[in-house]
C-alpha positions as CSV (number, residue, x, y, z in Angstrom):
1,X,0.0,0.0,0.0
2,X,0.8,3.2,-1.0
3,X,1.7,6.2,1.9
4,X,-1.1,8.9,1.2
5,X,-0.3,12.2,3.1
6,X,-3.1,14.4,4.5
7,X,-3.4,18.3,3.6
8,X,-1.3,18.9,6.7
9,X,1.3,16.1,6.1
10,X,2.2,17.6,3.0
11,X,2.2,21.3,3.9
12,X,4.5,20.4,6.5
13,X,6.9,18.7,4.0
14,X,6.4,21.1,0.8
15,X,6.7,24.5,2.4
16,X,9.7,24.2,4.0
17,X,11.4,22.9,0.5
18,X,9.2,25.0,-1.6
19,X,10.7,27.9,0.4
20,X,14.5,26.9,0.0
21,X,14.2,26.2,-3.6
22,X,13.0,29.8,-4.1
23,X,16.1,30.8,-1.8
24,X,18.1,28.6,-4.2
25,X,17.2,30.6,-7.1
26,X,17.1,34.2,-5.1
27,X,20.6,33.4,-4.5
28,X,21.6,31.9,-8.1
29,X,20.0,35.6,-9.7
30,X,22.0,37.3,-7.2
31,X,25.3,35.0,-8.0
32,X,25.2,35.3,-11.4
33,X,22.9,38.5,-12.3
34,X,21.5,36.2,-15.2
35,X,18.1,37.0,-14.7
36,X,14.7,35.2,-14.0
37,X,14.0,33.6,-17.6
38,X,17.2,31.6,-17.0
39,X,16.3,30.7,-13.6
40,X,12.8,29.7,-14.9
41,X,14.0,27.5,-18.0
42,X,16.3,25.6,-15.5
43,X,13.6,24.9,-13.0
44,X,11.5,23.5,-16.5
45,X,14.5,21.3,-17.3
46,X,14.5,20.0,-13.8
47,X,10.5,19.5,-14.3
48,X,11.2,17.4,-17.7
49,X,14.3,15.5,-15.9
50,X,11.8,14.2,-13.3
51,X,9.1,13.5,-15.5
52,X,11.7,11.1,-16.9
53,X,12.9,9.5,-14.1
54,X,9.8,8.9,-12.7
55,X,8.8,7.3,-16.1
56,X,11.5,5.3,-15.9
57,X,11.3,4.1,-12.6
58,X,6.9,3.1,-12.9
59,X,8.3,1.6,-16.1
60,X,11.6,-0.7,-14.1
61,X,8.3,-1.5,-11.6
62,X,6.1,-2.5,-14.7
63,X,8.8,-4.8,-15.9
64,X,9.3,-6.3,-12.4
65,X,5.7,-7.1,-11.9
66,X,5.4,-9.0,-15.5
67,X,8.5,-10.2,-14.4
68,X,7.3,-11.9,-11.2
């Protein structure tokens, strides 16, 4: 069975990391003065990177299930 979170479970666990991912990229705009449509295209290529891995990894499960 699968771990379901309630409302408060998961603003307990996503605030504090949605907060130091904006400090992340606060402090990369304020290392490298590249502006926010940089910042914004590399949080999108870290969107698409774990769209892939978690395709990959329901797909690895997939194959382990037919495989059993």
């Amino acid at each position: 069975m699968k771990f379901k979170p309630s409302s408060e479970q998961l603003e307990k666990i996503f605030n504090p990391a949605y907060e130091d991912i904006m400090a992340i990229c606060d402090e990369m705009d304020f290392e490298t003065k590249c502006g926010n449509e940089f910042i914004i295209k590399f949080l999108e290529d870290i969107v698409e990177d774990y769209k892939l891995l978690v395709k990959q990894l329901r797909e690895e499960e997939e194959n382990e299930i037919k495989n059993d």
